[in-house]
C-alpha positions as CSV (number, residue, x, y, z in Angstrom):
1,X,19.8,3.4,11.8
2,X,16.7,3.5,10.9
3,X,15.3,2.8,7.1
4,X,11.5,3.4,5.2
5,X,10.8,1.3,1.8
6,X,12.8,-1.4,0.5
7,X,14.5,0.6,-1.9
8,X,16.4,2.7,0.9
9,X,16.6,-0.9,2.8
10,X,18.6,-2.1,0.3
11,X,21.1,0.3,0.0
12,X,21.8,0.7,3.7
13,X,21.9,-2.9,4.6
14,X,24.9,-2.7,2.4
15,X,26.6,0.3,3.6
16,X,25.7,-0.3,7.6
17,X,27.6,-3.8,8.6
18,X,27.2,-4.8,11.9
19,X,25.6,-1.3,13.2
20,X,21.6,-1.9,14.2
21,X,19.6,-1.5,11.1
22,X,15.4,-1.3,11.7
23,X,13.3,-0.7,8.8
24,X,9.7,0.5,8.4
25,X,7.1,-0.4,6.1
26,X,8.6,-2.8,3.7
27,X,7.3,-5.2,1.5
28,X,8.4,-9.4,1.8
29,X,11.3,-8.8,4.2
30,X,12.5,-12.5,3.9
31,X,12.0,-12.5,0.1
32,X,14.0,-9.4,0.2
33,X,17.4,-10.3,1.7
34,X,16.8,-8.5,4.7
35,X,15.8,-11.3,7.3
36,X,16.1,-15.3,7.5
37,X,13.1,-15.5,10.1
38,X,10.6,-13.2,11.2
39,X,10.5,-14.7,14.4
40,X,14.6,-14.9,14.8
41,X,15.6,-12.4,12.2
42,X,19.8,-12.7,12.3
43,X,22.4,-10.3,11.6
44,X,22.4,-6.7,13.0
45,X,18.3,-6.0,10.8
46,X,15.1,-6.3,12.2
47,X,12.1,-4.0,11.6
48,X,8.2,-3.7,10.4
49,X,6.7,-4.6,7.1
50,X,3.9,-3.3,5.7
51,X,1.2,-5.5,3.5
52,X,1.5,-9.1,3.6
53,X,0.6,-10.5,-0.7
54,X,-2.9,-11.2,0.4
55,X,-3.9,-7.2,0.9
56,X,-3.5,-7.6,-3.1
57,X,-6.7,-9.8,-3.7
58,X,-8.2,-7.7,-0.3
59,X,-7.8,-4.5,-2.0
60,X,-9.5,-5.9,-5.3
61,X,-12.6,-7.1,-2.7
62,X,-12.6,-3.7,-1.4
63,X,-12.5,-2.0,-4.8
64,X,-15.8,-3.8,-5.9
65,X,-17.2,-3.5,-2.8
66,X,-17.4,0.4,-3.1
67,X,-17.4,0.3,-6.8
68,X,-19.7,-3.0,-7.7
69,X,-20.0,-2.2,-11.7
70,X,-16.1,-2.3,-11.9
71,X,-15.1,-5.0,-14.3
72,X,-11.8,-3.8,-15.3
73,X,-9.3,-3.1,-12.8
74,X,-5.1,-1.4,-13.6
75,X,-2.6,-2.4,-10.7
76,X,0.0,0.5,-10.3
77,X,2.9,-0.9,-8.8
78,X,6.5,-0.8,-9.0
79,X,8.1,-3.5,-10.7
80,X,10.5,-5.0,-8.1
81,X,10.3,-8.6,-6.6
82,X,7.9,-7.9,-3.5
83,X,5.2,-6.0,-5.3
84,X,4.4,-9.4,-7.8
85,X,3.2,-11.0,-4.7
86,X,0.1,-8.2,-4.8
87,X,-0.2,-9.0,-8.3
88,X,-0.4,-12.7,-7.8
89,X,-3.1,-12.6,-5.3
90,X,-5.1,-9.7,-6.9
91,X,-4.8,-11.9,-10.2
92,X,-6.2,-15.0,-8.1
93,X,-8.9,-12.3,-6.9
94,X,-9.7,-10.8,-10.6
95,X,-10.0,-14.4,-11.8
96,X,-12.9,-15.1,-9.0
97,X,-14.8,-12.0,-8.9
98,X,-14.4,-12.1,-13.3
99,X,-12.8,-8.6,-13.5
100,X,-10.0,-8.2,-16.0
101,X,-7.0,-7.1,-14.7
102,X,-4.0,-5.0,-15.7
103,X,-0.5,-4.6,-14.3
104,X,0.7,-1.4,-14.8
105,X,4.2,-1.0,-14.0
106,X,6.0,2.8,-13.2
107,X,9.6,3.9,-12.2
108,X,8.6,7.3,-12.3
109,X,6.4,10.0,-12.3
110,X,6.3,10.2,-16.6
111,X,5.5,6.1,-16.3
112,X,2.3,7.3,-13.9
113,X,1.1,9.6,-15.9
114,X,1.6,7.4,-19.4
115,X,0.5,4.3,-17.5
116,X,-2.7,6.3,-16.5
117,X,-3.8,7.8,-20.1
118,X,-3.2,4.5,-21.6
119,X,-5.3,2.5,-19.5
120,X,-7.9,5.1,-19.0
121,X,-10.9,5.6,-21.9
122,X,-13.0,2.3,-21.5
123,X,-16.1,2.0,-19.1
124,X,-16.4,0.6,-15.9
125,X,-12.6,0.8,-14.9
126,X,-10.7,1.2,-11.8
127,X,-7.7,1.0,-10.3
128,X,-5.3,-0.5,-7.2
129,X,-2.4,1.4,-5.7
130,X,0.2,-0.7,-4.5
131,X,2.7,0.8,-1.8
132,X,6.1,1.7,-2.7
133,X,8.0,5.1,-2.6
134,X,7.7,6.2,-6.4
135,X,3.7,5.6,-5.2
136,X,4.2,7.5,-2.4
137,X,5.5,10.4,-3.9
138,X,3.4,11.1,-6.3
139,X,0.3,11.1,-4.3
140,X,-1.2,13.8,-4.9
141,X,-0.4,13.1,-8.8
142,X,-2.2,9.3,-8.8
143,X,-5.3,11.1,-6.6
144,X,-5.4,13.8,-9.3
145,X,-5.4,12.1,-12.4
146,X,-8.3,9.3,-11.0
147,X,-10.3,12.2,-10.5
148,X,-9.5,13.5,-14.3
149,X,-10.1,9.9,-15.8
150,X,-13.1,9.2,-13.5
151,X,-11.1,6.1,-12.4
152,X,-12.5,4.5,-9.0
153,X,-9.3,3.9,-6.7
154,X,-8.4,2.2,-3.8
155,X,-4.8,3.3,-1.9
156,X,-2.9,1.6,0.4
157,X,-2.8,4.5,3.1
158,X,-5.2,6.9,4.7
159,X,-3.7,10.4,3.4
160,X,-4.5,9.1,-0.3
161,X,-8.5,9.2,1.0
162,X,-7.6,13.0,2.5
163,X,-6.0,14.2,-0.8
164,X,-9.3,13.2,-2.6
165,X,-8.7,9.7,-3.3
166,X,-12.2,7.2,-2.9
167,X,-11.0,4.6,-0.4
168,X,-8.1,3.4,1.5
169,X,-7.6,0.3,3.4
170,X,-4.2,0.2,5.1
171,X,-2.5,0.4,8.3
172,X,-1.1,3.7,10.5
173,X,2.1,4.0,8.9
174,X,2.7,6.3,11.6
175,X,2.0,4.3,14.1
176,X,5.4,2.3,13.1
177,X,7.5,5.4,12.9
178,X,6.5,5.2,16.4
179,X,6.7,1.2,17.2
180,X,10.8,1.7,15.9
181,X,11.1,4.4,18.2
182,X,10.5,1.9,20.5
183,X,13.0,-1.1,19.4
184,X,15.8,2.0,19.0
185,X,15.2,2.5,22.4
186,X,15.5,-1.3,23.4
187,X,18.2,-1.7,21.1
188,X,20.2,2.0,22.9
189,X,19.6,0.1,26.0
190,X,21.1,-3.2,25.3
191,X,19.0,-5.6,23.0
192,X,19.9,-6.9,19.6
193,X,18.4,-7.1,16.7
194,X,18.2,-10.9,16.7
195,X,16.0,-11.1,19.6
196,X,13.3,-8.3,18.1
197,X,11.0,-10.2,15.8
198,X,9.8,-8.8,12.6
199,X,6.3,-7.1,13.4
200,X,3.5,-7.1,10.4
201,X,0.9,-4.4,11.1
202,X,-2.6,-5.7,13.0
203,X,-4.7,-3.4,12.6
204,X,-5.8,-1.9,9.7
205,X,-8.3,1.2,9.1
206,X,-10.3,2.4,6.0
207,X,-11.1,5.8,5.4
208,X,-14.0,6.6,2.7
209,X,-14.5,9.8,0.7
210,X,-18.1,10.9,0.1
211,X,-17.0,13.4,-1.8
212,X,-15.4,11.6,-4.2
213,X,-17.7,9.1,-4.3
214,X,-20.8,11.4,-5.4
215,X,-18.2,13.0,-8.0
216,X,-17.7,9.7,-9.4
217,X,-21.7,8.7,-9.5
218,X,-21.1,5.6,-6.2
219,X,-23.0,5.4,-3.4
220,X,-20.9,3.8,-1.1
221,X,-22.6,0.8,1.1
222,X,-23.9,2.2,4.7
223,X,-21.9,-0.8,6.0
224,X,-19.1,0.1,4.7
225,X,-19.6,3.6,6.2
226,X,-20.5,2.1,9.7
227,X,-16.9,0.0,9.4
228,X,-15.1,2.6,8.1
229,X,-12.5,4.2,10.6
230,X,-13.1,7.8,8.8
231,X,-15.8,9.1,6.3
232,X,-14.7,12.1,5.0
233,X,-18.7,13.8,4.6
234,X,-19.7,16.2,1.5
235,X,-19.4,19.4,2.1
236,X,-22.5,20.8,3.8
């Protein structure tokens, strides 16, 4: 079988003794229950994670980088065990850089949008996605209300940049869909999931919106548009 998030994770690794289990895109997989080792991860589970804690403090970096007048910055993350490691490390990073920081926790799509007006309405604001499938599905709902509260915002994955969002710095999370494909091939053929270390993504791609940028009064650095993997241009 073959699992996304840590949420549906969790409730498989229960269900599925003994049959292969590889998951995609989850958050501390040894903090989570679902390895011992990466390198020699035991039982029938094995898989790909997603951000290692640091991206928290990276994405703070990157948030100032493209938005340098930000001082105060809301982290929307779920509150389960492997998102506080985002929030340690973008505390660490809000303490270094002097930006006031502010968890804000949501279950659901009511929590975003109450999380949102609450924390929106003083100057200079912005704000940190953190991955995690109530994130994920409401998208298009985080993208839209930055826009409405003229809230800088940096995402964790490139379709949040193509929906309208400012800036993304992530990995293909595609690109793992296909990497199980290929350890459910090895593991059809023979192999267990013991011998198929944990992978964490290495490569990771920004995308920048000009468009949203000039909506939001930025001028993002021509650096950072010469790094970036994708600038999605103004229209013309």
């Amino acid at each position: 079988m073959v699992s996304n998030s840590n949420l549906v994770t969790t409730i498989l690794q229960s269900e599925v003794h003994g049959l292969p289990l590889v998951f995609v895109s989850v958050s501390d997989p040894i903090g989570s229950g679902f390895v011992k080792d990466l390198a020699r991860p035991g039982g029938n589970v094995t898989g790909f994670a997603n951000f290692e804690a640091s991206m928290g403090g990276k994405w703070l970096e990157k948030l100032r980088e493209v938005a340098p007048r930000v001082e105060r910055v809301g982290l929307v993350l779920h509150p389960e065990p492997p998102n506080f490691g985002y929030l340690k490390t973008a505390e660490d990073g809000a303490q270094f850089l002097k930006i006031e920081l502010v968890g804000l926790a949501v279950r659901s799509k009511a929590d975003i949008e109450q999380a949102l007006e609450t924390f929106q309405g003083k100057p200079h604001s912005g704000l940190i996605v953190a991955p995690n499938v109530v994130t994920f599905a409401n998208s298009s709902l985080i993208v839209e209300l930055a826009e409405r509260y003229r809230l800088p915002a940096i995402y964790p994955f490139a379709y949040y940049a193509k929906e309208g969002g400012l800036i993304s710095y992530g990995f293909d999370a595609a690109d793992q869909f296909r990497q199980a494909a290929v350890y459910v091939d090895k593991i059809l053929r023979g192999a267990k999931p013991p011998d198929l270390p944990v992978q964490h993504p290495t490569k990771f791609q920004i995308v920048v919106n000009l468009r949203t940028a000039k909506s939001l009064g930025l001028e993002v650095p021509l650096l950072l548009q010469q790094l970036a993997d994708e600038v999605i241009e103004e229209p013309t």
